[in-house]
C-alpha positions as a Markdown table, in Angstrom:
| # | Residue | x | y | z |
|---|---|---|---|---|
| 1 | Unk | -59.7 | -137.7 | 65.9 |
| 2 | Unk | -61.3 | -140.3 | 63.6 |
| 3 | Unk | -63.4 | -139.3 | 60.4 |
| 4 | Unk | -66.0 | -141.0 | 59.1 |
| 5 | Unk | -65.2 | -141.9 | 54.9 |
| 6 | Unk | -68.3 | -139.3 | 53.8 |
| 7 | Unk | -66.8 | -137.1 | 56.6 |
| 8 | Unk | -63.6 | -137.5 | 55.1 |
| 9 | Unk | -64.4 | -136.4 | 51.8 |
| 10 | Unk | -66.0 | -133.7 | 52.8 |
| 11 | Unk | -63.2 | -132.2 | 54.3 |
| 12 | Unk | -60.6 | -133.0 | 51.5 |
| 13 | Unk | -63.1 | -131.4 | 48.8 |
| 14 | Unk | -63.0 | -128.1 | 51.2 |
| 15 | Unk | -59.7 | -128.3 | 51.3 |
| 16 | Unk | -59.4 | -128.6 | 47.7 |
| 17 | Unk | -61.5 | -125.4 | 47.0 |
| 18 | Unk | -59.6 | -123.1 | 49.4 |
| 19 | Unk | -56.2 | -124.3 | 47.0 |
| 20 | Unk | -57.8 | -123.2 | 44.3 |
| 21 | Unk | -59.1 | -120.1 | 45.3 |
| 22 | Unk | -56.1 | -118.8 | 46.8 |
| 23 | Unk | -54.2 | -120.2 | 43.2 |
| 24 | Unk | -57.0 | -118.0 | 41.4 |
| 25 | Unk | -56.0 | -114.3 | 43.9 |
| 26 | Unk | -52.3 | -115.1 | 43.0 |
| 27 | Unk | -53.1 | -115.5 | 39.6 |
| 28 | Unk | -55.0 | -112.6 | 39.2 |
| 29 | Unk | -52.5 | -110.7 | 41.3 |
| 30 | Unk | -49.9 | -111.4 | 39.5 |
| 31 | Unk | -50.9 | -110.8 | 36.0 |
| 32 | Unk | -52.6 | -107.5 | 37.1 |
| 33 | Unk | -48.8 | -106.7 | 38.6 |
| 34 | Unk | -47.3 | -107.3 | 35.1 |
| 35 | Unk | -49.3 | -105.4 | 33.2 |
| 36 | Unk | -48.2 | -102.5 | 35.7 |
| 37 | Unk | -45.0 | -103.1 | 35.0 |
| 38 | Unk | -45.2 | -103.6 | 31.5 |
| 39 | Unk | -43.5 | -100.1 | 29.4 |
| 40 | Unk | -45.3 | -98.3 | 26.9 |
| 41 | Unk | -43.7 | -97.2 | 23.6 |
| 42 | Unk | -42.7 | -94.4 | 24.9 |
| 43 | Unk | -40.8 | -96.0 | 27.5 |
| 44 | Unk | -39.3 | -98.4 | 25.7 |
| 45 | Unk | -37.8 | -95.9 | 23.3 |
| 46 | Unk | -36.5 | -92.8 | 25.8 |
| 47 | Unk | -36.1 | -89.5 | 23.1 |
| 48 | Unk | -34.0 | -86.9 | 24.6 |
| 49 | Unk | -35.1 | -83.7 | 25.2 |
| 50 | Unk | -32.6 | -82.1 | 23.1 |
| 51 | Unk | -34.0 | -84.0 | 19.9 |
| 52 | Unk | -37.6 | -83.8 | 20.7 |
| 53 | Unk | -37.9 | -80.5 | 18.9 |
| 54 | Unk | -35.6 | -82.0 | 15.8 |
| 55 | Unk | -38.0 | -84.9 | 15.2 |
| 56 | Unk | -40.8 | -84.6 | 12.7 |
| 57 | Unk | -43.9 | -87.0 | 12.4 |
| 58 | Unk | -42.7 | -89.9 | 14.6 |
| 59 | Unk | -44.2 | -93.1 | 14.3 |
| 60 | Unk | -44.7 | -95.9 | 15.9 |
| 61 | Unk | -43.9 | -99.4 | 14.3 |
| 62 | Unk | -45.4 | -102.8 | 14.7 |
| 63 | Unk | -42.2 | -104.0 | 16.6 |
| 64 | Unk | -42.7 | -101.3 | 18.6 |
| 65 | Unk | -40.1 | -99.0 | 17.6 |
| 66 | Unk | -40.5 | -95.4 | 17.3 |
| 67 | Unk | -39.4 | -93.6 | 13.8 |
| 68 | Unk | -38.5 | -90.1 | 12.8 |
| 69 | Unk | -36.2 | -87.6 | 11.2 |
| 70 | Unk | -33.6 | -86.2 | 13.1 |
| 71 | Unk | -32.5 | -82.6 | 11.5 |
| 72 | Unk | -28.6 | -82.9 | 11.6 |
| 73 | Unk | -26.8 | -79.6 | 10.8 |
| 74 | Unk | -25.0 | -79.6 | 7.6 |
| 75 | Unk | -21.1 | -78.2 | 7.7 |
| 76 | Unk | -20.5 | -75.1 | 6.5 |
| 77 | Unk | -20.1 | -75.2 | 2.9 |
| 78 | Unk | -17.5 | -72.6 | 1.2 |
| 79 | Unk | -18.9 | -73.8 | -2.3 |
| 80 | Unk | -22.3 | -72.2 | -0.8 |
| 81 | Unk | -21.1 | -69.3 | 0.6 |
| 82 | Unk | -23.0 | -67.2 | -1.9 |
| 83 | Unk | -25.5 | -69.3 | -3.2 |
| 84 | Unk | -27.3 | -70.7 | -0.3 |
| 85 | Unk | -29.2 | -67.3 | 1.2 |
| 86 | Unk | -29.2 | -68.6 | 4.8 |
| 87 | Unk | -25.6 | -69.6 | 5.5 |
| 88 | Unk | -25.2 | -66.2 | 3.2 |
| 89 | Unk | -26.7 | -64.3 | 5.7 |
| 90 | Unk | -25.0 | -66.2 | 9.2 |
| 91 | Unk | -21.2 | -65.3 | 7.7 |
| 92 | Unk | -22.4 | -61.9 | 6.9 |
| 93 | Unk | -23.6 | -61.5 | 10.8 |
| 94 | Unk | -20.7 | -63.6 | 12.1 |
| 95 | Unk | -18.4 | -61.1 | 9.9 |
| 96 | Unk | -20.1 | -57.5 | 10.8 |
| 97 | Unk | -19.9 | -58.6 | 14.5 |
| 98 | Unk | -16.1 | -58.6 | 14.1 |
| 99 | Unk | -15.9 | -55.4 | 11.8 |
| 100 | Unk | -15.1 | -57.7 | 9.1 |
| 101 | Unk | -16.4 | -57.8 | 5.8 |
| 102 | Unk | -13.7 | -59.3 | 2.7 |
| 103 | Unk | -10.8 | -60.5 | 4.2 |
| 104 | Unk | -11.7 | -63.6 | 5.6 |
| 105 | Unk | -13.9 | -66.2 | 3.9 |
| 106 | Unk | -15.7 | -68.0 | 6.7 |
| 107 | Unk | -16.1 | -67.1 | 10.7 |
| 108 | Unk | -15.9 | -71.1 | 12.1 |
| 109 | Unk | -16.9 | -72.0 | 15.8 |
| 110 | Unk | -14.4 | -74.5 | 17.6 |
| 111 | Unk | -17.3 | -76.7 | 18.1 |
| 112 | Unk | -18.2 | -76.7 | 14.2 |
| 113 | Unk | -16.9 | -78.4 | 11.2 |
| 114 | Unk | -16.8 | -76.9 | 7.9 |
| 115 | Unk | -16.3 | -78.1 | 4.3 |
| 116 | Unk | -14.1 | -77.0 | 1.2 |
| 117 | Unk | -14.9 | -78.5 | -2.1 |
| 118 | Unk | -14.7 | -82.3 | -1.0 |
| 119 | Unk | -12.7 | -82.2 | 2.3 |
| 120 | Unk | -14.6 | -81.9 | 5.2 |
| 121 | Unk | -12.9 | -80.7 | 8.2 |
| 122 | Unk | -13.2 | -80.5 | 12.0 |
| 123 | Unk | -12.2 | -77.6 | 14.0 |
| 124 | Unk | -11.3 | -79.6 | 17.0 |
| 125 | Unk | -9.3 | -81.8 | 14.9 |
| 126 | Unk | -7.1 | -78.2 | 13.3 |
| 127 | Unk | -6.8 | -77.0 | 17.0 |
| 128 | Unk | -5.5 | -80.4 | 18.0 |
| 129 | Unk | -3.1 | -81.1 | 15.6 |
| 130 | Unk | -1.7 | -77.4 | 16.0 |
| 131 | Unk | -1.5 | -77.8 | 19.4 |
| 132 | Unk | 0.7 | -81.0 | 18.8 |
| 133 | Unk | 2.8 | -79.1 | 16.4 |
| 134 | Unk | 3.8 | -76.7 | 19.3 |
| 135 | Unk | 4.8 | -79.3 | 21.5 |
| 136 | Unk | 1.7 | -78.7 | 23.5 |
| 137 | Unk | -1.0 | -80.8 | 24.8 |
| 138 | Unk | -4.8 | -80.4 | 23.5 |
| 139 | Unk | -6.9 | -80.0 | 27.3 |
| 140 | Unk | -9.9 | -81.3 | 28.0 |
| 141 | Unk | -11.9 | -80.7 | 31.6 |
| 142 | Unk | -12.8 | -83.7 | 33.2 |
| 143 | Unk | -15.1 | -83.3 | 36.0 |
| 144 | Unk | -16.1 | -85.1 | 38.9 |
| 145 | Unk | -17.8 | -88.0 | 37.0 |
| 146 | Unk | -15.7 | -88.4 | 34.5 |
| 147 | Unk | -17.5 | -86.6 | 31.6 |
| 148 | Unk | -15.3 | -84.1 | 29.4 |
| 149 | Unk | -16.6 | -81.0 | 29.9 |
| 150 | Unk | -17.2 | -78.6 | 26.8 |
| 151 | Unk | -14.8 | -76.3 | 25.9 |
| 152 | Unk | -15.3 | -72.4 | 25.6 |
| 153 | Unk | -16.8 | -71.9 | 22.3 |
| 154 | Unk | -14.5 | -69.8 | 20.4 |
| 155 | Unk | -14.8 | -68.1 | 16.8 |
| 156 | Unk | -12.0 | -68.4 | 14.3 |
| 157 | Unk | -11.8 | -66.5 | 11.0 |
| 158 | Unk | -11.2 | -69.0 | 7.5 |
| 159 | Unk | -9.3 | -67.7 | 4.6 |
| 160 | Unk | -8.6 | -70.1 | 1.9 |
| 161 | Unk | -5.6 | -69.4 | -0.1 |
| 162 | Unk | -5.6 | -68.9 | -3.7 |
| 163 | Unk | -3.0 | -68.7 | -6.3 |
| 164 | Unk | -0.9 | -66.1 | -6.4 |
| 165 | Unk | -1.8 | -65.2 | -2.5 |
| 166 | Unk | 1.1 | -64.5 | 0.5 |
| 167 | Unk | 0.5 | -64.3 | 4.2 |
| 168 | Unk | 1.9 | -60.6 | 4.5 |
| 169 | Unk | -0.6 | -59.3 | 2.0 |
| 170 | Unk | -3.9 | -61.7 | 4.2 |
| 171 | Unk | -2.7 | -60.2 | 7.4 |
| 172 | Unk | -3.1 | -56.6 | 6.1 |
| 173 | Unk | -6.2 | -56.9 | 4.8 |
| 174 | Unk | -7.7 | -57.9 | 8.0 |
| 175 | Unk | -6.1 | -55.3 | 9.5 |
| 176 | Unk | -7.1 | -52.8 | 7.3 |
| 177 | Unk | -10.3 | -53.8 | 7.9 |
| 178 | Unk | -10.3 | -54.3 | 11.7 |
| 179 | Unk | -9.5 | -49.9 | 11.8 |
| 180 | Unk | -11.9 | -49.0 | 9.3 |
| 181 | Unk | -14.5 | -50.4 | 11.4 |
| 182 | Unk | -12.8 | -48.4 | 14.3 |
| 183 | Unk | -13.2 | -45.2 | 12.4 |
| 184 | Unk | -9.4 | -45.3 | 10.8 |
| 185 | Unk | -8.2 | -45.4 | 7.5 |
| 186 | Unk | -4.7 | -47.1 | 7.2 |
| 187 | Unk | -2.9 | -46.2 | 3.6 |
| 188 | Unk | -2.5 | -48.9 | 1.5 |
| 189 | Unk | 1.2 | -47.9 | 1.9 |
| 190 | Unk | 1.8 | -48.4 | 5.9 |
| 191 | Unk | 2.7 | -51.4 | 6.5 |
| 192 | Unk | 6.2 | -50.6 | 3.8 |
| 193 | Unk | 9.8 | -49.7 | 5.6 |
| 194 | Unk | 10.2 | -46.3 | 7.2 |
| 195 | Unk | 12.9 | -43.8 | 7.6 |
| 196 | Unk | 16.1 | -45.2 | 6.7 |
| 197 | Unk | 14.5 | -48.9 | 5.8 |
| 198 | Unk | 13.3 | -49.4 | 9.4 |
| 199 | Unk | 9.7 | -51.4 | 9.8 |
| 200 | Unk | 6.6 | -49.6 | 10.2 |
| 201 | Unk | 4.6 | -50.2 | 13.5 |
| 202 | Unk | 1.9 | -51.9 | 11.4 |
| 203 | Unk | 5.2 | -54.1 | 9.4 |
| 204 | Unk | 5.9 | -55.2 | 13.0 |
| 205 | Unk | 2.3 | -55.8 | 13.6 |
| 206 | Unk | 1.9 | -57.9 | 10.3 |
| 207 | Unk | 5.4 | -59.9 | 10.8 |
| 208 | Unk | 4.1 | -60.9 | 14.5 |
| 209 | Unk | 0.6 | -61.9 | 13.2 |
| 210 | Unk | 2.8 | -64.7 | 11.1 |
| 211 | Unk | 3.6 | -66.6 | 14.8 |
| 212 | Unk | -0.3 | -66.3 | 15.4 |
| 213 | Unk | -1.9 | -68.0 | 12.6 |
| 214 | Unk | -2.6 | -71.8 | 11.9 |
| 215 | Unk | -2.1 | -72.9 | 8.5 |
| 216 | Unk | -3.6 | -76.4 | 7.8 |
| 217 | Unk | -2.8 | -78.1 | 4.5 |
| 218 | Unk | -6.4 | -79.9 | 3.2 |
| 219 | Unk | -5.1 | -82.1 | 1.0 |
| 220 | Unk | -2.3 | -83.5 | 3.8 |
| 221 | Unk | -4.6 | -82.6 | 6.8 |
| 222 | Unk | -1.9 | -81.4 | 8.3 |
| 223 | Unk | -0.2 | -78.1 | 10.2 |
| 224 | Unk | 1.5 | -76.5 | 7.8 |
| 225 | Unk | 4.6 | -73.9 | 7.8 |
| 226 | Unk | 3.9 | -71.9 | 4.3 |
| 227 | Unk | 0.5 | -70.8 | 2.1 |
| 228 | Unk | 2.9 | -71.8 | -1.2 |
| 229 | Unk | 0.0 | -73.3 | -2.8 |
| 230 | Unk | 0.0 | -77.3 | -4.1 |
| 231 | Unk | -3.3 | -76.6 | -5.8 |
| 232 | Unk | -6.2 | -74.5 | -6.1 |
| 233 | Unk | -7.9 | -74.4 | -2.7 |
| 234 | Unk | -5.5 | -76.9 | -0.9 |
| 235 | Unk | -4.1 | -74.5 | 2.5 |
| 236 | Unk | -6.2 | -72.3 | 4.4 |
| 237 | Unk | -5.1 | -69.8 | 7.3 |
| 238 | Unk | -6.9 | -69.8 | 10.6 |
| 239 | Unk | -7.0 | -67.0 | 12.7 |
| 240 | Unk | -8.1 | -67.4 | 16.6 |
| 241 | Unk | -10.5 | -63.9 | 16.7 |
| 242 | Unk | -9.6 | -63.6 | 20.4 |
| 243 | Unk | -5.9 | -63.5 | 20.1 |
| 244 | Unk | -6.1 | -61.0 | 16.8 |
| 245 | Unk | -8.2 | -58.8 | 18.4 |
| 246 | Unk | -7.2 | -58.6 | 21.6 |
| 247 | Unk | -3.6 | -57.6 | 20.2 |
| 248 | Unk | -5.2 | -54.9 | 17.4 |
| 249 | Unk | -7.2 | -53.5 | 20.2 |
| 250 | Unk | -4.4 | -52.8 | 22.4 |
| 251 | Unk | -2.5 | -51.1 | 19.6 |
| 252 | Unk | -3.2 | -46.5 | 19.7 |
| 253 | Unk | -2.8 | -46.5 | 16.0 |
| 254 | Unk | -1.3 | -43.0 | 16.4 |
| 255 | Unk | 1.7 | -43.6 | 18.5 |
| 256 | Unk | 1.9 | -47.8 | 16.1 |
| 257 | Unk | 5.2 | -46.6 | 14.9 |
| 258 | Unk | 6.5 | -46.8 | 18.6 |
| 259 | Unk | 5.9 | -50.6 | 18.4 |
| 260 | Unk | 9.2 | -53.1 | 19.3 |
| 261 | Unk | 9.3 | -56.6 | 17.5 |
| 262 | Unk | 12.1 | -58.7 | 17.6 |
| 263 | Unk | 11.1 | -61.9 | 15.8 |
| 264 | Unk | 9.3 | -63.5 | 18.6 |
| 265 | Unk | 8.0 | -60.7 | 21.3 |
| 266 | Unk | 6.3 | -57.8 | 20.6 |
| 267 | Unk | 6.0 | -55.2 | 22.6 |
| 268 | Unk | 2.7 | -52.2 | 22.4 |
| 269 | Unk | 3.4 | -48.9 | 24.1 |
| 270 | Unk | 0.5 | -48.9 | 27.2 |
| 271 | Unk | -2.7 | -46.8 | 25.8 |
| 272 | Unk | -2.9 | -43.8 | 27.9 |
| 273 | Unk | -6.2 | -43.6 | 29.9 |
């Protein structure tokens, strides 16, 4: 079909105003898409739940970050011990739910690290290296997707060693302590030889707790075979509070003379029921 010129125009400038209308929808279309799209600040930044309660005044930036202080738990300091009247009060609760008051310095999580004079130290890093020292492998639990899965918290008891100290004399001080608690007073004299220079059941006790213990060397940060002391506050002793008591509380302290030890196994006479 033929078109006459005016014709013509007509229909090209028709044409011409559809394109442009349809050019306009996509336009506004697509910008009204973006901004959809388009993340706030708070998306952009994605604060887990777990530090939402740590931050304090966040704010927001002109580059759009988001600012704020994250509370980070201090290590536990031994210099504080009895100056600072919060981490005072924790090792006093930590201690009196053990039954112990004096004879160790400091009840440590596994998870937790813990500081002496300008060494800080990690537990995992102790347990790992005494693990090693056994000729034993440090386990993790891997699930499923790959993560590590946390370990059982456990609590282990601190002593640092000071001049003059020795390992027999640490272990029977927590001892002591661990049956006053129970209602029992030990004599500062039982753990000496017996009749005829045999050991005393709470000797045999004390000599056993000697395979038990970890003793990490600060200065070295290192597993360590003695306490003989390099310098003031270089070696602590660890105790796992789980092994110690779960031996103490097997023991009847009446019938502890009746105890067999021969260097490496011990052996508790069965508690009657």
């Amino acid at each position: 079909m033929l078109l006459k010129k005016n014709e013509k125009t007509k229909t090209m400038t028709i044409v011409a105003v559809i394109l442009f209308g349809v050019f306009l929808l996509g336009a506004l279309y697509f910008n009204t898409s973006q901004k959809k799209e388009l993340p706030t600040i708070k998306d952009k930044i994605a604060v887990p739940q777990n530090l939402k309660d740590k931050e304090k005044n966040p704010t927001a930036n002109a580059d759009g970050t988001v600012q704020g202080d994250i509370v980070v738990l201090p290590a536990i300091d031994y210099k504080y011990l009895k100056k600072d009247e919060k981490l005072k009060a924790l090792m006093i609760s930590r201690k009196e739910s053990l039954g112990i008051k004096k004879s160790l310095d400091m009840i440590v999580h596994s998870d937790e690290n813990f500081k002496i004079g300008d060494i800080q130290i990690s537990m995992r890093d102790i347990l790992e290296k005494a693990f090693i020292k056994q000729g034993e492998v440090f386990e993790e639990k891997i699930d499923a997707s790959g993560a590590v899965q946390p370990q059982k918290i456990k609590a282990y008891g601190i002593y640092v060693v000071q001049p003059g100290d020795n390992i027999w004399n640490i272990h029977f001080n927590i001892l002591k302590e661990f049956y006053e608690f129970q209602g029992i007073n030990v004599s500062p004299k039982a753990d000496e030889p017996i009749d005829q220079g045999m050991s005393s059941g709470v000797g045999k006790i004390l000599k056993f707790s000697e395979t038990m213990v970890i003793i990490y060397n600060l200065i070295e940060k290192k597993v360590d075979l003695t306490i003989d002391l390099l310098e003031p506050l270089s070696k602590i002793v660890v105790y796992n509070m789980d092994e110690v008591f779960s031996l103490l509380q097997e023991v009847n302290y009446d019938n502890i003379d009746r105890i067999q030890f021969d260097g490496k196994t011990i052996w508790i006479p069965a508690k009657k029921s």
